[in-house]
DOPAKOL-164787 format. One line per 5 residues: for each residue y, x, z of C-alpha. Coordinates in steps of 0.2 Angstrom, whole numbers, plus 5000, padded with zeros to 4 digits. Layout:
<tordos>
Y X Z  ...
</tordos>
This chain:
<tordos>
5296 5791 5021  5289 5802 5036  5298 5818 5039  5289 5834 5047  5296 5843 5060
5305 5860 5052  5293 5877 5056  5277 5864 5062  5271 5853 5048  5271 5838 5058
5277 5821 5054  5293 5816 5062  5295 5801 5071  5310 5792 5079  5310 5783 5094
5325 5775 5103  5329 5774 5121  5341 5764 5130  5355 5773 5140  5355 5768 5155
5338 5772 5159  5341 5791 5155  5357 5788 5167  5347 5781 5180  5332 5789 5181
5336 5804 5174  5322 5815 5182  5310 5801 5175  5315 5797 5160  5305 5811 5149
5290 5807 5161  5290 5790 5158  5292 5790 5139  5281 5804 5137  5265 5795 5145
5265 5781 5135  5271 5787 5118  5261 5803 5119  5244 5792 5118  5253 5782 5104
5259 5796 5095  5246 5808 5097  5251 5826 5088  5267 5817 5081  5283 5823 5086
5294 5811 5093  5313 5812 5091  5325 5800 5105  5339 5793 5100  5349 5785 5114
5355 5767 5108  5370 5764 5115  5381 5748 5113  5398 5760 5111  5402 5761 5092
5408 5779 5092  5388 5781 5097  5377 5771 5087  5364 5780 5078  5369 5796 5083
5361 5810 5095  5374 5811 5107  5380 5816 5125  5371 5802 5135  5384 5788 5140
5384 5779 5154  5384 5759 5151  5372 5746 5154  5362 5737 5141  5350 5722 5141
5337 5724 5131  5316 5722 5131  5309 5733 5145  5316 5733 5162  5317 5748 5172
5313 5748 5193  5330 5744 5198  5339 5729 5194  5351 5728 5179  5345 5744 5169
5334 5742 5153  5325 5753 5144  5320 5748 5128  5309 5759 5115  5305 5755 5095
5300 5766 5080  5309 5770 5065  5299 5772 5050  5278 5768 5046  5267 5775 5059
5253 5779 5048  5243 5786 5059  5240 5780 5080  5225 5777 5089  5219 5759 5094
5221 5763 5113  5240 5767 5113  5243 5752 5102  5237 5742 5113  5247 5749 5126
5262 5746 5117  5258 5729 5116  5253 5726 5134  5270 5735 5137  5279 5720 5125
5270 5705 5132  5275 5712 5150  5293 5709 5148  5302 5692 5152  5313 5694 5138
5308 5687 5120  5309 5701 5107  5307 5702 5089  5310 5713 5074  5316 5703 5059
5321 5712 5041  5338 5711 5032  5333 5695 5028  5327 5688 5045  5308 5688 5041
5301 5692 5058  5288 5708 5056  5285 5708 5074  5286 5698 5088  5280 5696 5105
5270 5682 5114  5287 5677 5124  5297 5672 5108  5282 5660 5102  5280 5654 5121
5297 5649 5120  5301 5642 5103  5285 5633 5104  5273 5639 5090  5259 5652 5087
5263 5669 5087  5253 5671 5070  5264 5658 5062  5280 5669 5067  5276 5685 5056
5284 5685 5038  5291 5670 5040  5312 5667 5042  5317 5665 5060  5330 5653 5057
5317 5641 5051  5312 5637 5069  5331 5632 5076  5342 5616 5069  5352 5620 5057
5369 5623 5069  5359 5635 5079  5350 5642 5062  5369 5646 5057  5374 5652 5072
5362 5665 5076  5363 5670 5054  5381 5675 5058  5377 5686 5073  5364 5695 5064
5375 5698 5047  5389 5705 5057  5376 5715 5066  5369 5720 5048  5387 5721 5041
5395 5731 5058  5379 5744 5061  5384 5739 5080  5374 5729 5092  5379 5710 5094
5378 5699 5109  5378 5680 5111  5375 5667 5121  5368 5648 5117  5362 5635 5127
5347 5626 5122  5337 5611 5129  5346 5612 5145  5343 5634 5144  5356 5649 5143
5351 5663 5134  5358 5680 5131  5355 5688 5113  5355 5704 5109  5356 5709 5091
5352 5729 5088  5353 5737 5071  5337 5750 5065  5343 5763 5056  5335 5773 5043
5337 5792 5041  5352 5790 5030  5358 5780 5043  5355 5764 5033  5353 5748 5042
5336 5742 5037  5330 5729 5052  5336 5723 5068  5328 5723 5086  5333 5707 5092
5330 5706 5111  5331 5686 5118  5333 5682 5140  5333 5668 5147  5349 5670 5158
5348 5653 5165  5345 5656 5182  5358 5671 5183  5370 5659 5177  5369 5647 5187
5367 5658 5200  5383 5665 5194  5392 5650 5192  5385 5643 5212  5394 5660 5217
5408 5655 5207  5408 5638 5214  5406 5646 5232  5420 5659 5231  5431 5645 5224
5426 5631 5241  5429 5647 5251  5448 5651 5243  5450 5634 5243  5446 5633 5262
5456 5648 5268  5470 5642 5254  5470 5622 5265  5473 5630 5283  5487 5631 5291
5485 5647 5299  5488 5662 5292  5472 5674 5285  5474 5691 5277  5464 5706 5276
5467 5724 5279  5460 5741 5273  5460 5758 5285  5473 5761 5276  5483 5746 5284
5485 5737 5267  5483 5719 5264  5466 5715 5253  5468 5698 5252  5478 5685 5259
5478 5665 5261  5492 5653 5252  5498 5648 5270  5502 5670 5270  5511 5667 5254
5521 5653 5260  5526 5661 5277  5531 5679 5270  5538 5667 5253  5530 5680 5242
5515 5679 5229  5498 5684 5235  5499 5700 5220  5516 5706 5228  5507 5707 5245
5491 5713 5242  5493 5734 5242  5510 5729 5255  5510 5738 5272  5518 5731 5287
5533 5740 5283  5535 5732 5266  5538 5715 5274  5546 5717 5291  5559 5723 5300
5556 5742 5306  5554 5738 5325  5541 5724 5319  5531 5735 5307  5531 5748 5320
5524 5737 5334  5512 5727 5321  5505 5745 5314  5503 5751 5334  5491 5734 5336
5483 5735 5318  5477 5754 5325  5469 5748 5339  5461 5736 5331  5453 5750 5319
5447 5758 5335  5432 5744 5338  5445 5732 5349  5450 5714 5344  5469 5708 5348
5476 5695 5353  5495 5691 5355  5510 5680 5352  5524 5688 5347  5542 5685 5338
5540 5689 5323  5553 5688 5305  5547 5677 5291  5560 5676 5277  5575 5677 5285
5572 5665 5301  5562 5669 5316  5545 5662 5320  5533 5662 5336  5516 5667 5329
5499 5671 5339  5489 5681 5331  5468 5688 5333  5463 5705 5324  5446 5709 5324
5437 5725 5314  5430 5722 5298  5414 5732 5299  5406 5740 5278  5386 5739 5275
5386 5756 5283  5393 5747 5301  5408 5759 5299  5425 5749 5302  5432 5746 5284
5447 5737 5288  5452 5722 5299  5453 5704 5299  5469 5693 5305  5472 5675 5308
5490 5671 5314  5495 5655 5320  5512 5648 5316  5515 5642 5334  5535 5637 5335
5535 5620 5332  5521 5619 5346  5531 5632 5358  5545 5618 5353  5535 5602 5357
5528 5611 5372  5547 5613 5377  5551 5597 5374  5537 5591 5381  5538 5600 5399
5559 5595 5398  5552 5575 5395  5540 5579 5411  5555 5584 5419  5566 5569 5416
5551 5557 5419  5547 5566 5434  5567 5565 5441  5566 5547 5432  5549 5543 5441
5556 5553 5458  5573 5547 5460  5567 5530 5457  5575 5514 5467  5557 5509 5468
5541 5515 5476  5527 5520 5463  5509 5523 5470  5493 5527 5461  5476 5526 5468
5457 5529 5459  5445 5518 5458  5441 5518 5477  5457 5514 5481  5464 5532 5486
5480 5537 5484  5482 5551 5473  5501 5550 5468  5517 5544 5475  5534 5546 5471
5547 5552 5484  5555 5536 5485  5540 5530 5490  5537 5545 5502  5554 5541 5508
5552 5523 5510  5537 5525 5522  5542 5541 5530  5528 5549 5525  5524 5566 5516
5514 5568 5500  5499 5578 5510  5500 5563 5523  5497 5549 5509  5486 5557 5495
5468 5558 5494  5468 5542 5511  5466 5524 5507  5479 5515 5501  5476 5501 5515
5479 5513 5530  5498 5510 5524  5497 5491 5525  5497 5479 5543  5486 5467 5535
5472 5483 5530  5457 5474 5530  5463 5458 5519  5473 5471 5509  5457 5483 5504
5445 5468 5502  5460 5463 5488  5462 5480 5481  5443 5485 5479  5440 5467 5470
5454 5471 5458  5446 5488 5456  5430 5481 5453  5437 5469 5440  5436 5453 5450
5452 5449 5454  5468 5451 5441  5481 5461 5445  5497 5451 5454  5513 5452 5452
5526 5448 5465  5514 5451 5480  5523 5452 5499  5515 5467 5508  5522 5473 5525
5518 5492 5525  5519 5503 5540  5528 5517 5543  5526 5533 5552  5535 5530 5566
5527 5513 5567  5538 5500 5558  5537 5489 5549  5543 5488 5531  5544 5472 5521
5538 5475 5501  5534 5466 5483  5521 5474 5475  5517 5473 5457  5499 5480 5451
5496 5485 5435  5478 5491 5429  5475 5510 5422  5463 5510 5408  5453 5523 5398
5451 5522 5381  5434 5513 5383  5445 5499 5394  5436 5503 5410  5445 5502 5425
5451 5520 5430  5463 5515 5446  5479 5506 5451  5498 5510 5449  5507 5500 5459
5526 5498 5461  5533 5495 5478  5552 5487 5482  5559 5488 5498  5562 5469 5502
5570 5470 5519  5589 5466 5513  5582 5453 5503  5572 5446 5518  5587 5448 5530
5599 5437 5518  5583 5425 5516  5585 5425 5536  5602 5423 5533  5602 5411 5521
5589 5401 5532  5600 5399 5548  5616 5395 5534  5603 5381 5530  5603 5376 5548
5622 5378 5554  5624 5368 5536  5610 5354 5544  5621 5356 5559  5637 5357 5552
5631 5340 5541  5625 5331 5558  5641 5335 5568  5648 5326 5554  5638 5312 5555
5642 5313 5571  5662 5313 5568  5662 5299 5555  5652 5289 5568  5665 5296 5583
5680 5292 5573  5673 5274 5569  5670 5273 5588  5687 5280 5592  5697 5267 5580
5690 5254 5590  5688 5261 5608  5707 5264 5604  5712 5244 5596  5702 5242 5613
5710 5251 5624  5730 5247 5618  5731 5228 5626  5723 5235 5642  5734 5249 5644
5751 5237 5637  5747 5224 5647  5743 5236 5662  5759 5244 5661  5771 5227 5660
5762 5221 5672  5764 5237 5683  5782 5237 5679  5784 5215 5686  5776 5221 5704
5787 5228 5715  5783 5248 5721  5777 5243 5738  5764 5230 5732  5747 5234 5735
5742 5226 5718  5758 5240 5711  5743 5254 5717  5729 5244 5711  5737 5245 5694
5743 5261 5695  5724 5267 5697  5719 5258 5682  5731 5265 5670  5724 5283 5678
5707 5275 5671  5712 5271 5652  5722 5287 5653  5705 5295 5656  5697 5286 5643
5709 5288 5631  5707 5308 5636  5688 5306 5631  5690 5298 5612  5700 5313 5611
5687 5326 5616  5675 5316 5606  5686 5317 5589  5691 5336 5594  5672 5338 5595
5669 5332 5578  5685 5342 5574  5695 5325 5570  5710 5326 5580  5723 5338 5579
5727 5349 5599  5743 5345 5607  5748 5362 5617  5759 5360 5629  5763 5367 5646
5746 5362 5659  5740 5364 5676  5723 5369 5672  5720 5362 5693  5720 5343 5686
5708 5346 5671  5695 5356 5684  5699 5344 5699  5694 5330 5685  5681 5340 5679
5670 5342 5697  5671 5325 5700  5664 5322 5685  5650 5334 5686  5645 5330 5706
5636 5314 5700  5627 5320 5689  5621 5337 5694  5605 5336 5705  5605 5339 5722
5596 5355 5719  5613 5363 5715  5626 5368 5726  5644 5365 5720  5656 5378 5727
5676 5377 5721  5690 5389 5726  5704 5381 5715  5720 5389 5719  5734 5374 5719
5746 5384 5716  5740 5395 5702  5753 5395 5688  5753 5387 5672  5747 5389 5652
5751 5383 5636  5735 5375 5631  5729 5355 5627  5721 5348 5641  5704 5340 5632
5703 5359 5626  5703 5366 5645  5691 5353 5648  5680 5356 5634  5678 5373 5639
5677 5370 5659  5661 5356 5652  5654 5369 5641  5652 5384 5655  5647 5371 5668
5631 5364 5656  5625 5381 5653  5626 5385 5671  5618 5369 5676  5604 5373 5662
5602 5393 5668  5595 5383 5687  5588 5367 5680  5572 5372 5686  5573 5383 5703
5592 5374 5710  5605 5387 5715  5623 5389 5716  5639 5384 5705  5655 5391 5707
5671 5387 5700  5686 5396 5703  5703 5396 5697  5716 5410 5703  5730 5420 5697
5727 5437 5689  5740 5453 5687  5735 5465 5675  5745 5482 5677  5730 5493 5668
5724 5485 5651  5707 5494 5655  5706 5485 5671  5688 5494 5671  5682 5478 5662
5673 5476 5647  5687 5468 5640  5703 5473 5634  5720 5465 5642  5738 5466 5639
5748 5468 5654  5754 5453 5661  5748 5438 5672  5734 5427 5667  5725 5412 5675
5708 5416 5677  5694 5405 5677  5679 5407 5684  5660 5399 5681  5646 5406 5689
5628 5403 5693  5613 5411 5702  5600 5406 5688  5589 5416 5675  5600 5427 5668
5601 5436 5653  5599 5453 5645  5609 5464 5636  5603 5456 5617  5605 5441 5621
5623 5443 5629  5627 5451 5609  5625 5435 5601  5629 5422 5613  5643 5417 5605
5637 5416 5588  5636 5399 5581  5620 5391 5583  5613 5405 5591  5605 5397 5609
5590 5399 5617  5590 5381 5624  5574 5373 5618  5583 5361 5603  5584 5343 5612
5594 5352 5626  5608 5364 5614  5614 5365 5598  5619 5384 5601  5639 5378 5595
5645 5377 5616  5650 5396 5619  5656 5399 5599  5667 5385 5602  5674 5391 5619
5676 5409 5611  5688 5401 5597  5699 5388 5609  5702 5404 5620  5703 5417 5607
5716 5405 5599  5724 5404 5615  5726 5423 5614  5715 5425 5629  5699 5433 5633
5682 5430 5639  5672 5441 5649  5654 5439 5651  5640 5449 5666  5623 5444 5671
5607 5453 5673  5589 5445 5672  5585 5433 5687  5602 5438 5693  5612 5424 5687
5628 5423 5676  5646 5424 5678  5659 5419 5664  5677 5424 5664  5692 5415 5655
5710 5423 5655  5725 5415 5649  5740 5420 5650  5753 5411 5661  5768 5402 5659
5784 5404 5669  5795 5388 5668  5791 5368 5674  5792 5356 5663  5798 5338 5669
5786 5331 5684  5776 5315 5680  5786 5307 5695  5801 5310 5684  5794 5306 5668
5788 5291 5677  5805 5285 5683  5816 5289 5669  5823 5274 5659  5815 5266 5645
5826 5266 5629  5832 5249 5621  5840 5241 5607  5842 5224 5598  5838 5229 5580
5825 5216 5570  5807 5225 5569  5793 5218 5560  5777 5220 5567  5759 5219 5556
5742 5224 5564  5726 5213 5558  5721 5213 5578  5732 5199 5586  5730 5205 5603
5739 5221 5599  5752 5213 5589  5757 5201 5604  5756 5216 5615  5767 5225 5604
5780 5210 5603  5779 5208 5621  5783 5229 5624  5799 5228 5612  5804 5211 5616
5806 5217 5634  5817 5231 5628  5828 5218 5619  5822 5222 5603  5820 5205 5590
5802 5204 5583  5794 5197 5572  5775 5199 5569  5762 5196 5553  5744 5196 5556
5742 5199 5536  5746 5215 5528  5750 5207 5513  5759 5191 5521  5769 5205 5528
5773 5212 5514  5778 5196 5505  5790 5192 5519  5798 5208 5517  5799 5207 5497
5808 5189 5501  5821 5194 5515  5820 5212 5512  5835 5217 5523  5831 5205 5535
5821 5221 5546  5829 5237 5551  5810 5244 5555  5795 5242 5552  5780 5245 5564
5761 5245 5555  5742 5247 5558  5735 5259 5548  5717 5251 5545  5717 5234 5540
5706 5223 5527  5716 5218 5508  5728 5232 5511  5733 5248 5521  5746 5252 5532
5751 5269 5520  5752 5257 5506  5759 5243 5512  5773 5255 5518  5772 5261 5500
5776 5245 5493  5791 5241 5505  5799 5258 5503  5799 5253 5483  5807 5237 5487
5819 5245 5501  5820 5265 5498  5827 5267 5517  5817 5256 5526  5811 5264 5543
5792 5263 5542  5780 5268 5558  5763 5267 5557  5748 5265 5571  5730 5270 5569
5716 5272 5583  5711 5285 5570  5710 5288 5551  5704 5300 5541  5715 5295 5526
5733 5298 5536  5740 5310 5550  5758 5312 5557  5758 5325 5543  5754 5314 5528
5763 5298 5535  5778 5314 5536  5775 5317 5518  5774 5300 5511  5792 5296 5519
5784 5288 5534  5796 5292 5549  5785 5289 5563  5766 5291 5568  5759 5286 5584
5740 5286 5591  5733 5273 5600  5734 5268 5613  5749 5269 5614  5759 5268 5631
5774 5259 5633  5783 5276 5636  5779 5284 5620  5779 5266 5610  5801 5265 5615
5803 5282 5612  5796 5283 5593  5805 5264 5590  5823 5271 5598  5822 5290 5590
5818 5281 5572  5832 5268 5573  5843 5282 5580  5839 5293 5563  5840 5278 5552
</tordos>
């Protein structure tokens, strides 16, 4: 029933405000209810009672309490409701502030109702039929739970009996057909405080939510992106404090993010740190931004991190704290270390290099070079880079037309490629280059790198290797040349033994005073010759072994002018100032004469063309100084000295350095083989002599031999000539396939009393001796001869007869010398021709050992 105000007679009315619209709006408040519910009320009195969702306050007049309520009318500001019902009947109210009211319920968004004890609506507005989907006129007296399914009916009967029960307000939350909404479940109270209704106030929260939830979503993507980097990101307050902080802080500082937030820079690090990370972090609250890489301590181990502070600036654009990102930056400090200590050793590696390495762009620039390279040409690095590579190459033109068509793509690159650079200082240097393409990463053609080897050793020994090549075609022709003379030789030789036999019997059967005693005489001189020249030609092919024995070089260079006048044109004057009575040297004759031939050829050569003079001169020598002020060196003592010289061409001073290298000539090739000089330097180096040469361009030449000198006579020819010939009578068996020299030697040891018996069969000879085998006390063979040799027919009579005296004959073989027949148990060896002299020497010394 309705009370009246004490003293005044009026009815009383309640009327409930919310809260928070007297706590926001607190000069407002009374204005705002008061113009509304006056017209409603008219003369009533009205009492407000705040509504607050607090137990300790619900349905009491109390202190106002500050906390926010959702509930049917919204205030201006955002989030502060101010919702107003009646207690009790309002008998009397004008139509006008009814309607009011009403226009005040269908205003709001929210849906709100007034159900009884049993959930009969009593009043509703518009917004709840809107939104459960039926006419507002079909909500009142009817149960609201009729309108939801019966899980929803259920639920919303709970939240309204525990509201009924509590005497609180109760909120919920359901979601409907794809909607959130928020519920709000007030208890009405009576005057006895009895709940007799409740104001049920409905919003549809689903754009909040979601809303909500995309915040939610968003915070979450942005913990989750500071969370995934690397770096670390924290915030601080002016007080220096850490805010907030990222998981890579957490994992750094191995501490959870609630034990660092409220931490100072003191809390974490060392106090020298702290101190010099507070002096930044003050700075940085002054309006600057930092930037630094220090040392910094990071549980227990020592870390290079570079850190950026900036202000944090509030709505009010005061600084409110400040913002840092530190990079972790010791493994890249360590990379970068190893990195620049790896461009160290390729730089030293790519330096020190045994090759040359260039690079050029793609217009064929140089734009590196090594400093083998540098070194290699002479250059330095200023002089080279940024200039064509073909400046640096003698053949430029074919070597840039090359280069900008590999650039270009048209020609591959080549391997293996002979180049001769230039030098600085103008020479020449010869090189293998090898190209090799550099590519970006689209595989376009960005320039060249090119490695460059120094080729001139290989070059020389290719040189080298090609005049080897040429003494070995030499070398293989000279011996062509020996087989050939040493055929020649065997049968010059077989030739020559008769004439030179019979020469000498017959000489010996004419008396001294004969005319025909000279004639014959002269014609042993002749075969002597002759024999002298089948031993040049086998000591030429090296073939035939020197005999050394005292010589007076005066006959060999007598023999040698007379040999040369007919043949020399008339052009050349011969001069010779041969000293008779220069003294004597230990050297072979056909030796001497070989080197007098030599030195006389080359002079004849140097004046071929304009004529001139030739000198040979022999004379004695003393050297007392070993200087002598000569370019050679001399031991004291005397020497013969012979002398060639000529007033030709001449040469200079590189040519006189390699004159006696082999093969070395500058003859045109039908006229020298380049081996002449190389072969006098040995025969008188072997003599342990010297050979000096002088000459000067269009001067003429002059050689100089020295050999040292003998001091004692050996027996004179005359003596040699008139000395008896040795004899015997012992029985010698004579075997040589050529009959003429066979009889020859029968007759020779027939005259000396000597019993022969001669086989013109090797092997008849040897079966002879196998029948009468000491029938012979010596046997005397040819060497060469068809079914069997002399070595082994001697062979085969020394197994029959171990003693048996054997000496064998040969015009020459390569398969025996005196030193092999020596070694086989052959006692004696002898070279046709072979005089008489010799012949009864060799016969009587082997019997005599025998």
């Amino acid at each position: 029933m309705p009370r009246r105000e004490p003293g005044n007679g009026r009815t009383r009315r309640s009327s409930v405000v919310s809260l928070p619209s007297l706590l926001k709006h607190p000069h407002r408040c009374p204005s705002e209810m008061k113009n509304p519910l006056a017209d409603f009320f008219g003369s009533h009195s009205i009492r407000i009672r705040v509504i607050s969702p607090f137990r300790p306050l619900q349905g009491k007049q109390s202190p106002i309490s500050a906390h926010p309520v959702q509930g049917a009318f919204h205030a201006a500001e955002a989030g502060w409701v101010c919702t107003v019902f009646f207690r009790g009947e309002m008998k009397r109210y004008n139509s006008s502030s009814e309607v009011k009211l009403k226009s005040i319920l269908e205003a709001v968004d929210e849906s709100i109702l007034l159900i009884d004890r049993k959930g009969c609506v009593e009043e509703a507005n518009n917004r709840v039929a809107e939104r459960l989907g039926v006419d507002r006129a079909e909500l009142i007296g009817r149960c609201v739970y009729d309108f939801f399914s019966p899980e929803v009916a259920k639920e919303r009967k709970a939240a309204a009996d525990k509201a009924l029960r509590s005497g609180a307000a109760v909120e919920t939350e359901d979601e409907r057909e794809g909607r959130i909404y928020h519920t709000i479940w007030y208890p009405v109270f009576d005057d006895e405080g009895r709940v007799i209704r409740l104001a049920v106030f409905a919003k549809d929260i689903t754009g909040r939510k979601q809303a909500e939830k995309a915040l939610l979503e968003s915070e979450a993507r942005m913990k989750a992106l500071l969370d995934s980097a690397q770096d670390m990101i924290f915030l601080k307050d002016t007080e220096l404090r850490y805010t907030h902080v990222n998981a890579a802080t957490e994992r750094r500082h191995r501490r959870s993010a609630e034990e660092i937030i409220g931490c100072t820079a003191t809390d974490l690090f060392p106090p020298d740190q702290a101190m010099e990370i507070e002096s930044i972090d003050r700075k940085v609250l002054q309006g600057r931004t930092e930037r630094l890489e220090l040392v910094r301590s990071f549980g227990g181990s020592l870390r290079i991190v570079e850190t950026i502070k900036t202000p944090v600036y509030g709505t009010d654009g005061t600084i409110a704290g400040l913002c840092g990102v530190s990079r972790d930056n010791t493994e890249r400090k360590q990379v970068e270390k190893a990195l620049r200590e790896s461009e160290k050793r390729f730089r030293d590696l790519y330096d020190n290099a045994p090759l040359g390495y260039l690079e050029y762009d793609p217009e064929g620039f140089v734009r590196s070079v090594n400093r083998t390279g540098l070194e290699m040409l002479g250059y330095a690095a200023d002089e080279m880079i940024g200039h064509p590579i073909w400046m640096f190459i003698v053949e430029g033109e074919l070597a840039r037309a090359q280069i900008l068509s590999k650039l270009a793509g048209n020609l591959p690159p080549g391997r293996n490629i002979e180049r001769i650079y230039r030098r600085k200082d103008g020479s020449t240097i010869p090189v293998l280059n090898e190209d090799r393409l550099i590519l970006d990463e689209t595989g376009r053609i960005k320039g060249i790198r090119c490695a460059v080897q120094d080729i001139s050793d290989r070059k020389r020994a290719e040189n080298e290797m090609a005049d080897l090549h040429e003494q070995l075609r030499h070398a293989q022709k000279l011996e062509a040349i020996g087989t050939l003379a040493g055929g020649i030789a065997h049968d010059f030789n077989n030739i020559l033994f008769p004439i030179v036999g019979f020469t000498e019997m017959l000489q010996e059967d004419l008396p001294r005073e004969s005319p025909l005693h000279l004639n014959v005489r002269e014609i042993l001189k002749a075969t002597e010759r002759a024999r002298d020249l089948v031993k040049q030609i086998l000591t030429f092919s090296r073939q035939a072994d020197r005999k050394i024995r005292p010589l007076r070089m005066q006959i060999v260079l007598n023999e040698v002018v007379r040999l040369i006048r007919s043949t020399l044109p008339a052009s050349i004057e011969i001069r010779q100032d041969i000293d008779p009575e220069c003294g004597m040297v230990m050297a072979d004759p056909t030796q001497i004469h070989q080197i007098a031939m030599n030195l006389v050829t080359n002079a004849f050569h140097a004046m071929e063309e304009s004529g001139g003079i030739l000198t040979i001169r022999l004379q004695d020598v003393n050297i007392d100084d070993p200087r002598n002020g000569s370019d050679i060196r001399l031991e004291k003592g005397g020497y013969a000295c012979l002398t060639v010289e000529d007033t030709g061409v001449g040469m200079d001073c590189s040519v006189i350095e390699k004159i006696f290298e082999p093969y070395f000539t500058t003859k045109e090739k039908e006229k020298g083989t380049g081996l002449g000089l190389s072969i006098v330097h040995g025969i008188v180096k072997s003599y342990k002599g010297e050979i000096s040469v002088k000459s000067r361009l269009g001067k003429g030449s002059v050689f100089e031999i020295y050999l040292p000198r003998i001091y004692h006579d050996p027996e004179s020819e005359e003596g040699i000539e008139h000395r008896g010939l040795p004899s015997g009578n012992e029985r010698v068996l004579l075997v040589d396939d050529e009959e003429p020299i066979v009889r020859l030697e029968k007759q020779m040891l027939d005259r000396l009393g000597y019993r022969t018996e001669m086989r013109t069969s090797a092997i008849e000879a040897l079966e002879a001796f196998r029948a009468r085998p000491g029938k012979y006390d010596l046997v005397v063979t040819d060497m060469t001869m068809p079914g069997l040799t002399g070595d082994r027919l001697a062979a085969e009579m020394m197994k029959i007869r171990p003693k048996i005296p054997v000496i064998i004959c040969t015009g020459f073989s390569e398969k025996i010398s005196s030193k092999k027949a020596e070694s086989m148990g052959v006692k004696g060896f002898l070279m046709k021709p072979v005089v008489r002299l010799e012949l009864a020497e060799t016969v009587r010394r082997v019997l005599d050992e025998k």
